[in-house]
SEDO-500748 format. One record per residue: residue in three letters; x, y, z of N, C-alpha, C, CB in turn. Coordinates in steps of 0.05 Angstrom, whole numbers, plus 5000, padded with zeros to 4 digits. Glycine has a CB too. Layout:
N
[node "ALA" [X Y Z] [X Y Z] [X Y Z] [X Y Z]]
...
//
This chain:
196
[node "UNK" [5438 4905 4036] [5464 4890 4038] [5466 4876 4065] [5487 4910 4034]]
[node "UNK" [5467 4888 4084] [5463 4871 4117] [5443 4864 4118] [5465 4883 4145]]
[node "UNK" [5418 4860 4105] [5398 4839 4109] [5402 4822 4096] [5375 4844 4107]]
[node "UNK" [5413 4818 4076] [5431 4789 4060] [5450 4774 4086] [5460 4802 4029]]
[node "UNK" [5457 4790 4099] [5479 4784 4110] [5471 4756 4133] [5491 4812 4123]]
[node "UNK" [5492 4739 4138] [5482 4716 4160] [5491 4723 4185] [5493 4687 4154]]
[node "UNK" [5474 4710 4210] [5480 4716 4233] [5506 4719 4245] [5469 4702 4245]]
[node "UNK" [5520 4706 4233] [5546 4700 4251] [5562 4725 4236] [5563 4661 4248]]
[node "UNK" [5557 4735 4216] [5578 4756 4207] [5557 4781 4207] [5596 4749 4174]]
[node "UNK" [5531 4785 4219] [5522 4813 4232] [5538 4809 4260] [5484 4817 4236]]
[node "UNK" [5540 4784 4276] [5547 4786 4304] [5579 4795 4305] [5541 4758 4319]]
[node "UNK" [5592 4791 4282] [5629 4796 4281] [5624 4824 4263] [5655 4763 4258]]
[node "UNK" [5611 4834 4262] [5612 4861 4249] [5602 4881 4277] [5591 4863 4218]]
[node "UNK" [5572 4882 4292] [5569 4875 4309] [5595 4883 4329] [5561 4851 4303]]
[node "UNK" [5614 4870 4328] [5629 4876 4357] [5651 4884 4349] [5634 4853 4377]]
[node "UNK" [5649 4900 4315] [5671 4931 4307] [5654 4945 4313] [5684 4940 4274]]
[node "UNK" [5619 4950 4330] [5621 4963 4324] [5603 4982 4303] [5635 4957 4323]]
[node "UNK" [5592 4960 4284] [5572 4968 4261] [5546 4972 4267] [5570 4949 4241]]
[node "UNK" [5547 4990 4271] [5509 4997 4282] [5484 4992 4262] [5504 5034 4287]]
[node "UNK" [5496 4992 4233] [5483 4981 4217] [5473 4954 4212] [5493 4986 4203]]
[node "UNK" [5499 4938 4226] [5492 4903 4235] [5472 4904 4254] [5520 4884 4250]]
[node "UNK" [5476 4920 4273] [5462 4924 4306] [5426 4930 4294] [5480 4962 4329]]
[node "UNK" [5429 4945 4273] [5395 4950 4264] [5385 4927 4253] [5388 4974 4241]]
[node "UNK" [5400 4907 4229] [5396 4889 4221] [5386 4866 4239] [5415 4886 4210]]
[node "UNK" [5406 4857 4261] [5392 4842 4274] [5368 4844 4293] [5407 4833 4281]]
[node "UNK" [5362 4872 4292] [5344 4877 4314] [5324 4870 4286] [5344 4912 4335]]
[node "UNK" [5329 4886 4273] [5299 4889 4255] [5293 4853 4252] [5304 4910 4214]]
[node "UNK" [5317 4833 4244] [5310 4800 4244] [5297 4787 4263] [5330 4783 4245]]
[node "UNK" [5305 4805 4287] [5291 4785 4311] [5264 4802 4336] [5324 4772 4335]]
[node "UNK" [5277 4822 4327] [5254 4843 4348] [5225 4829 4352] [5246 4878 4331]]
[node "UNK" [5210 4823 4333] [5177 4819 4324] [5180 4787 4339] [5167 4821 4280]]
[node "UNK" [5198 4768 4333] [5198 4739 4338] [5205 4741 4365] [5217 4719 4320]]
[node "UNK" [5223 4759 4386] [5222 4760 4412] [5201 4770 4418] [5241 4771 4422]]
[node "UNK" [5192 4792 4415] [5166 4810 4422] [5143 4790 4431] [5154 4829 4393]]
[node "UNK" [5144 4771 4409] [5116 4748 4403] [5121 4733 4435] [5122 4719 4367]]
[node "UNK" [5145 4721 4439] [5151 4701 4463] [5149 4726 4483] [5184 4681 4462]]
[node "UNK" [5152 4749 4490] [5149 4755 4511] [5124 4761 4522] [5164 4768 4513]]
[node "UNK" [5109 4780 4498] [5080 4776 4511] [5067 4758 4512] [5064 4788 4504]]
[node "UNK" [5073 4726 4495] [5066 4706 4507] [5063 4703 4535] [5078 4692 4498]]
[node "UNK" [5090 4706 4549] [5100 4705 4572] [5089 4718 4593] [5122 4711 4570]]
[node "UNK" [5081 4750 4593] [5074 4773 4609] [5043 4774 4604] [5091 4801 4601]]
[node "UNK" [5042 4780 4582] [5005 4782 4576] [4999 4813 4580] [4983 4760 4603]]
[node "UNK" [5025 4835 4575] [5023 4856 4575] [5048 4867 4545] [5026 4864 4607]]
[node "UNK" [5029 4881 4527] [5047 4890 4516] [5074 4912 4521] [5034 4894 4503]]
[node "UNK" [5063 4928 4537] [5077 4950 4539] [5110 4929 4550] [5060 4977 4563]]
[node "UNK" [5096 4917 4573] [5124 4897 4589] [5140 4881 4575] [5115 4875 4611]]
[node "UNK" [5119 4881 4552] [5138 4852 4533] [5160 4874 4518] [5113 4827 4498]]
[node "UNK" [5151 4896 4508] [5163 4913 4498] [5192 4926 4506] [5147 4927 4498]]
[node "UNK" [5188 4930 4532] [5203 4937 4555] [5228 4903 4562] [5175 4945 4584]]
[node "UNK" [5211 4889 4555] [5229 4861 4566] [5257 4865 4546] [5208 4823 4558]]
[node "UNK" [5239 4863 4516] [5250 4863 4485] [5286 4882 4488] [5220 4885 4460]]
[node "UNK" [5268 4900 4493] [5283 4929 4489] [5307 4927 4504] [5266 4956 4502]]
[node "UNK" [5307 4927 4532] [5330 4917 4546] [5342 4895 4533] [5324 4909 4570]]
[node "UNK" [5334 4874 4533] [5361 4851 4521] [5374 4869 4490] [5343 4809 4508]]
[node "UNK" [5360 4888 4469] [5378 4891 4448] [5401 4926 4463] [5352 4897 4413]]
[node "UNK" [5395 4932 4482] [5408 4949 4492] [5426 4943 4511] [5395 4964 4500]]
[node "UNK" [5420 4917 4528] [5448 4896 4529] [5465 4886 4513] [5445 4875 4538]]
[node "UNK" [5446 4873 4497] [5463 4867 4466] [5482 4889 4458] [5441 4865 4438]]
[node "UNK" [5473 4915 4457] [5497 4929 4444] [5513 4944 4460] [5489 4946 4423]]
[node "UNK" [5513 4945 4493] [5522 4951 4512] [5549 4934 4510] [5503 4947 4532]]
[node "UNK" [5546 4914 4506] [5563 4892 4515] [5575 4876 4491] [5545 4874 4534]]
[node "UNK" [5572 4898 4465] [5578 4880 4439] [5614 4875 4430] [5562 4897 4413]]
[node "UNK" [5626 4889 4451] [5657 4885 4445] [5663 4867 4456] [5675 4904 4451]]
[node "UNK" [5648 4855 4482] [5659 4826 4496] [5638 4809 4478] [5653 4821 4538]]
[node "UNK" [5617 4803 4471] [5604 4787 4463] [5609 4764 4450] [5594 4796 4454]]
[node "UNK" [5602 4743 4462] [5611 4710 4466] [5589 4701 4452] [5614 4694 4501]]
[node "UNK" [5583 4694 4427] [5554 4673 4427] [5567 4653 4415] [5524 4681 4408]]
[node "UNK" [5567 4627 4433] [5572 4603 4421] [5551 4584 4408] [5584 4589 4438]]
[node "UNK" [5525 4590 4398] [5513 4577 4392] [5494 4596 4369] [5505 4563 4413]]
[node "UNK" [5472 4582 4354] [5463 4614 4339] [5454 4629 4350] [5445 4617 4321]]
[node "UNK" [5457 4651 4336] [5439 4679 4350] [5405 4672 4352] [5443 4711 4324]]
[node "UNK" [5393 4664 4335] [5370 4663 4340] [5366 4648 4378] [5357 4645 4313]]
[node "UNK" [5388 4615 4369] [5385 4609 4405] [5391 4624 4424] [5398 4590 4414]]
[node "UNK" [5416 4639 4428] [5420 4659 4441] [5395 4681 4445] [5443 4669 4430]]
[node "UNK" [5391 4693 4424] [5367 4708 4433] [5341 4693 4453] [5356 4718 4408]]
[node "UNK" [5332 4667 4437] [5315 4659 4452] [5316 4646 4482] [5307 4646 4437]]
[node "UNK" [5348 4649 4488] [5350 4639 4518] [5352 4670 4535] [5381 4615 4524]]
[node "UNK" [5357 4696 4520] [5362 4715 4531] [5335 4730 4533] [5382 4726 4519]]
[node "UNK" [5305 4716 4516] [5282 4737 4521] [5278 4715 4543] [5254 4746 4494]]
[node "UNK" [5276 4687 4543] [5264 4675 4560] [5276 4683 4598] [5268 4645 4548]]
[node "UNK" [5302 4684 4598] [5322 4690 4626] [5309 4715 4634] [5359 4694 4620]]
[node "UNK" [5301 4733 4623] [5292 4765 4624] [5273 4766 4630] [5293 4781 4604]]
[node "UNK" [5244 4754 4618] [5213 4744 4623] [5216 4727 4660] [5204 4714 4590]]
[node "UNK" [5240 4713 4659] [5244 4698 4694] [5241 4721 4710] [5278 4682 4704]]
[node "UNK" [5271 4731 4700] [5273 4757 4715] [5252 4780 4722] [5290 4769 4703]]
[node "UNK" [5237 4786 4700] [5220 4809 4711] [5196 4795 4716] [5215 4834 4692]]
[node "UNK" [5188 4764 4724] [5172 4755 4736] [5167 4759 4758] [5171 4739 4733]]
[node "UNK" [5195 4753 4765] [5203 4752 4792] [5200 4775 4806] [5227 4744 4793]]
[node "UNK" [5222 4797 4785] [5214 4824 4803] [5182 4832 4806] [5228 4851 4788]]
[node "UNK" [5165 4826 4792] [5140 4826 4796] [5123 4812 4814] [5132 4822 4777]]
[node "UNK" [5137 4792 4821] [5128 4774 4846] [5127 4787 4867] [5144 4751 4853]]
[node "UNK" [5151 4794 4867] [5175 4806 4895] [5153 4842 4901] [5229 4815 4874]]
[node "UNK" [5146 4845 4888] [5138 4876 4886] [5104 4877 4897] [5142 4889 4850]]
[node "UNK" [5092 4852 4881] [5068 4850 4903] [5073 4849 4928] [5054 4829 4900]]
[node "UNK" [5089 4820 4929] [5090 4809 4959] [5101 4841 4977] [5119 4778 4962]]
[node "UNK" [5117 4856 4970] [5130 4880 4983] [5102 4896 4986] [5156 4896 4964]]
[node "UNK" [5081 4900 4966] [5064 4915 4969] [5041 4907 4981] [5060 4925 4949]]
[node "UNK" [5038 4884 4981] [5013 4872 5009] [5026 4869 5026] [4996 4844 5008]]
[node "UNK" [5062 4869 5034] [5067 4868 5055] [5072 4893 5064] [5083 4851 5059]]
[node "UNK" [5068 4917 5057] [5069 4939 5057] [5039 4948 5069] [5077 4946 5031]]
[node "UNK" [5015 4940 5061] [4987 4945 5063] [4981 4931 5090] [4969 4934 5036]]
[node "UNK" [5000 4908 5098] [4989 4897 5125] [5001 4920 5146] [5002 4863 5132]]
[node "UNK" [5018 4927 5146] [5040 4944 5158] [5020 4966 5158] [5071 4948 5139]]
[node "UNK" [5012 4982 5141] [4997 5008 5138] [4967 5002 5160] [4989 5013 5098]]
[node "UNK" [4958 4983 5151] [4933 4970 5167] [4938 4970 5197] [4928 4938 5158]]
[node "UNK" [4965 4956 5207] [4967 4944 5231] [4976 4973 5242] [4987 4915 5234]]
[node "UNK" [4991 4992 5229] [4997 5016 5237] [4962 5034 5238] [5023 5028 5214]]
[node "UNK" [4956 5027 5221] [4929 5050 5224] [4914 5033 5248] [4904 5054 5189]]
[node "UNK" [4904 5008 5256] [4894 5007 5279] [4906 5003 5301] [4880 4995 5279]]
[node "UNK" [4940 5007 5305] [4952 5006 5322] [4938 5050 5329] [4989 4990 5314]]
[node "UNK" [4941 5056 5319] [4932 5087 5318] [4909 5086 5322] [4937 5103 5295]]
[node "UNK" [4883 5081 5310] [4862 5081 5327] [4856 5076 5359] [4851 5066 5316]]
[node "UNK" [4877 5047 5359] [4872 5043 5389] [4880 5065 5399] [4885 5020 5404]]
[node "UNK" [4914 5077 5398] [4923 5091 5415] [4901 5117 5424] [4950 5098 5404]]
[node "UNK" [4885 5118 5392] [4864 5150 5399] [4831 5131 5418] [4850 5172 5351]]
[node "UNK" [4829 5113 5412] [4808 5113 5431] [4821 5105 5462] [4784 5091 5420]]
[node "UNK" [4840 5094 5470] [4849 5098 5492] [4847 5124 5506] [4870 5092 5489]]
[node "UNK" [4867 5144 5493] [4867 5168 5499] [4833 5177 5500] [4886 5183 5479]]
[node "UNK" [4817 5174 5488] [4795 5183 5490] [4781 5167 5516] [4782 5179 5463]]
[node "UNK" [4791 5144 5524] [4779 5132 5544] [4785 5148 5571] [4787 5104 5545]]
[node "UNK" [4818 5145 5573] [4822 5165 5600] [4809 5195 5596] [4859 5172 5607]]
[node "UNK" [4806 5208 5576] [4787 5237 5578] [4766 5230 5586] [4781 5255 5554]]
[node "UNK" [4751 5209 5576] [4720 5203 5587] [4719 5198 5622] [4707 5169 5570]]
[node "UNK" [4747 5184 5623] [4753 5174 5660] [4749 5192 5675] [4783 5165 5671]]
[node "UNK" [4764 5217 5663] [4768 5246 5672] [4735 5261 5681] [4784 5264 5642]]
[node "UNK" [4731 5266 5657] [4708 5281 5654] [4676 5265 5673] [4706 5281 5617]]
[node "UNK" [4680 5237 5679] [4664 5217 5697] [4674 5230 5720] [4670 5182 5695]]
[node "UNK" [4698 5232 5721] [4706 5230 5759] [4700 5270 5767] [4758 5216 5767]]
[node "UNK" [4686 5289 5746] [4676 5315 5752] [4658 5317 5763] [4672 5330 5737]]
[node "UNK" [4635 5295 5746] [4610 5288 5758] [4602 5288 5779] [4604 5272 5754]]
[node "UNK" [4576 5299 5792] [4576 5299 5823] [4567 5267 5830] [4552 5325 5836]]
[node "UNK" [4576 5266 5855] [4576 5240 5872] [4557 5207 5861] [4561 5252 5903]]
[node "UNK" [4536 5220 5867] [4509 5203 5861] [4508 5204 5829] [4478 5217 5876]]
[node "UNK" [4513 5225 5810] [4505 5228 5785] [4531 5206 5780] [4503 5263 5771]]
[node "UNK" [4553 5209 5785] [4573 5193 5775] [4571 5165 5778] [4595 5199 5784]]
[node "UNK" [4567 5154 5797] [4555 5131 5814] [4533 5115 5805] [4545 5141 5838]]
[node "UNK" [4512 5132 5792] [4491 5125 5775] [4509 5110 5751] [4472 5152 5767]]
[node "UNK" [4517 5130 5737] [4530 5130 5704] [4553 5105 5707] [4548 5168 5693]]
[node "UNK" [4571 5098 5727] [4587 5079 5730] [4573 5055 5734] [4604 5085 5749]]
[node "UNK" [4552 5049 5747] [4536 5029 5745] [4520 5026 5722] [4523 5029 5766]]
[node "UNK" [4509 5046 5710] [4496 5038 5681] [4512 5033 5657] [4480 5059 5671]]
[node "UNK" [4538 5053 5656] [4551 5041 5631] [4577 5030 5640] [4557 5064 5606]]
[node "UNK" [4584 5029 5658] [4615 5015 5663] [4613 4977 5680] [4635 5044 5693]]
[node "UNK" [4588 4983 5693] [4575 4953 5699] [4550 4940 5687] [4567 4951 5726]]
[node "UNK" [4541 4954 5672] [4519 4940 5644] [4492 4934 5670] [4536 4896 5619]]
[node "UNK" [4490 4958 5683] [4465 4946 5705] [4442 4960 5688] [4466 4959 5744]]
[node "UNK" [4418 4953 5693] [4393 4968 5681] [4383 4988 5704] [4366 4945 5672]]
[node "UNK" [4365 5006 5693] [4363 5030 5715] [4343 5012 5731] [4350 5066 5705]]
[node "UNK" [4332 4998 5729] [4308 4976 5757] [4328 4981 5779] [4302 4930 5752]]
[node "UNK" [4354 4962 5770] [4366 4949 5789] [4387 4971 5807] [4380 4924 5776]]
[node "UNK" [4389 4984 5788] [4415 5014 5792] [4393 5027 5813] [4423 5042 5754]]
[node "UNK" [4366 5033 5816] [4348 5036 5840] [4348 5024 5856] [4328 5036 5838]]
[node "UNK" [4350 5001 5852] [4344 4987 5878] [4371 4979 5889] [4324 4961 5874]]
[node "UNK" [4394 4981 5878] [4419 4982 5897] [4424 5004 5914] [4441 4979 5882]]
[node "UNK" [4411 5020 5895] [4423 5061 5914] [4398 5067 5924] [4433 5099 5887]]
[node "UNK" [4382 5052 5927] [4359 5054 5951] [4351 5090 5928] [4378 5056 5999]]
[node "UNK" [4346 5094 5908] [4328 5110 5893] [4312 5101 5870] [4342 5129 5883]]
[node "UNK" [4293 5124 5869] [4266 5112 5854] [4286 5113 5822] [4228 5138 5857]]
[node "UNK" [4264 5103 5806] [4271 5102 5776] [4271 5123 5765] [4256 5087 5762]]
[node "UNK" [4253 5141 5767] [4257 5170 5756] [4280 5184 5761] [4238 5187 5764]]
[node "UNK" [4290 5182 5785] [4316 5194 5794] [4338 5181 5788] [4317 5196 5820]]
[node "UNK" [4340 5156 5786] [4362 5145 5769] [4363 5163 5734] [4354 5108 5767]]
[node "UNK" [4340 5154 5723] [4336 5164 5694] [4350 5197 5696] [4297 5163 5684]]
[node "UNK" [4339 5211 5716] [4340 5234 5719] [4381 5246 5722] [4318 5236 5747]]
[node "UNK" [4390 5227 5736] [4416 5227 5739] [4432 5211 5709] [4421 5212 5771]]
[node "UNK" [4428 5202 5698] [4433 5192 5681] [4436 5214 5650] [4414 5172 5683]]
[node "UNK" [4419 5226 5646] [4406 5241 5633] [4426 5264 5631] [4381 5244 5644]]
[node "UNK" [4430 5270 5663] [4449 5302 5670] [4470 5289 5667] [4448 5322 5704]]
[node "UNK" [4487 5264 5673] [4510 5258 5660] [4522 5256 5637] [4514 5244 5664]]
[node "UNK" [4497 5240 5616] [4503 5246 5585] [4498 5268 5576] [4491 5232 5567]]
[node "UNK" [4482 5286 5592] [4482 5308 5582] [4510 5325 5585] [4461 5320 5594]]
[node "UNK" [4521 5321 5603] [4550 5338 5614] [4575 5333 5598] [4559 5330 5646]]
[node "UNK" [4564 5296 5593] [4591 5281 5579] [4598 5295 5549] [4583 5245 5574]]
[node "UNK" [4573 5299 5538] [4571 5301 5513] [4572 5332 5509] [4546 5287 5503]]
[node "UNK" [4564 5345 5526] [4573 5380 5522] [4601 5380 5527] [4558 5404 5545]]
[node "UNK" [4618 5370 5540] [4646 5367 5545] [4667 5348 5517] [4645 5350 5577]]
[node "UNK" [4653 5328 5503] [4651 5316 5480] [4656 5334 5461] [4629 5304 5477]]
[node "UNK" [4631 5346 5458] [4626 5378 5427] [4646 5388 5437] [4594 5407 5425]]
[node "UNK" [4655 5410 5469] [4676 5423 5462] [4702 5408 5457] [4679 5440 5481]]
[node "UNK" [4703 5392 5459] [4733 5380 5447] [4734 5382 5415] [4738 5345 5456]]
[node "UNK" [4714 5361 5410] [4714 5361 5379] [4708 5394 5370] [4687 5337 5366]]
[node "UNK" [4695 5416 5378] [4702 5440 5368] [4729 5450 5367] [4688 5458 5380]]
[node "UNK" [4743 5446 5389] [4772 5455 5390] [4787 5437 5370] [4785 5453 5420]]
[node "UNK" [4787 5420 5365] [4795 5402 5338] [4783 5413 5323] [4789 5373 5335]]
[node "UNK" [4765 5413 5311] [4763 5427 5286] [4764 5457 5288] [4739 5418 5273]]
[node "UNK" [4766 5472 5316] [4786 5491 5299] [4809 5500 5298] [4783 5507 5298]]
[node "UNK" [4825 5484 5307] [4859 5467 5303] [4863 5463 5275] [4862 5433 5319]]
[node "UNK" [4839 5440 5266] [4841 5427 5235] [4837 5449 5220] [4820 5404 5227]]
[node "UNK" [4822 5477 5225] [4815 5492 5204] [4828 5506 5203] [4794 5501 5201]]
[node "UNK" [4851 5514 5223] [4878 5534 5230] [4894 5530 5203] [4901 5524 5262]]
[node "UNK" [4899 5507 5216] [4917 5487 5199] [4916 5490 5166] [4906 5456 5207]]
[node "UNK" [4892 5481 5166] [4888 5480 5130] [4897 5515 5117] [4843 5471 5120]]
[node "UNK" [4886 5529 5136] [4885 5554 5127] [4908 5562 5126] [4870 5571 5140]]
[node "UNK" [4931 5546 5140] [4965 5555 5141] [4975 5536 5130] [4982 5559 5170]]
[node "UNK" [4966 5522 5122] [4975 5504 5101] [4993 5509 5074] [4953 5495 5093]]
[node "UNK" [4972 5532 5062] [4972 5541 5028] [4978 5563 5038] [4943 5539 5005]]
//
């Protein structure tokens, strides 16, 4: 009987109210919106989702409901306005989420720096323990890019003794290095274990 029925008197039945009109016209137009929206999206599930909302506005809003023109046009200006709309919010949601990923980025190497900084003054530290000449050596080889020739022949010592001082510095640096990173990891392994 309401599928006999014509648009304009499902839409005035419709806004007593008739949920039976409300199925009618969905079942007339559901498949012919469906078609234009995943035209539109190129995702079913979204076209689905587009659909769905406008007939749940439709009957949200069926006691004020104004259509001055046919329902079929009405519908088709209400999948198309909706397809804008969640374009848009889809626009808006990348742009938020790569502008989100620069943010995460510029924060993660704003944090790196801050940790190799900090790692620089410990290295400053752990240089200025070093005895006199051993330090002196190691500041001229890695803090002035000199080669051990010349690092001899400025400190008036042979090459073996440069090498030799060099050697006991990375050796000191780097035993002082391990114990840190040991005490971090067993901080990190405290941790996990008090975690759970």
């Amino acid at each position: 009987m309401y599928n006999e029925r014509s648009d304009s008197e499902l839409v005035d039945l419709l806004k007593k109210d008739d949920s039976e009109a409300f199925t009618a016209i969905y079942d007339r137009y559901w498949q012919k919106m469906l078609l234009v929206a995943k035209h539109k999206v190129d995702c079913l599930e979204d076209a689905e989702e587009i659909v769905q909302d406008i007939f749940v506005g439709l009957w949200q809003r069926r006691a004020n409901l104004e259509i001055k023109t046919a329902l079929n046009h009405y519908l088709a200006v209400a999948v198309k306005y909706a397809v804008i709309k969640w374009l848009d919010k889809q626009h808006s949601k990348q742009r938020y989420l790569k502008q989100l990923g620069k943010q995460a980025y510029v924060d993660h190497s704003t944090q790196q720096q801050l940790s190799f900084n900090e790692l620089k003054e410990q290295l400053a530290v752990w240089v200025n323990e070093l005895p006199e000449k051993c330090r002196l050596v190691y500041r001229l080889s890695r803090e002035e890019g000199l080669p051990q020739k010349k690092i001899a022949t400025v400190l008036s010592l042979s090459e073996k003794t440069v090498e030799a001082h060099l050697g006991k510095a990375t050796k000191f640096l780097k035993s002082k290095l391990a114990h840190m990173l040991t005490g971090l990891a067993f901080v990190f392994s405290w941790i996990l274990d008090n975690l759970y």
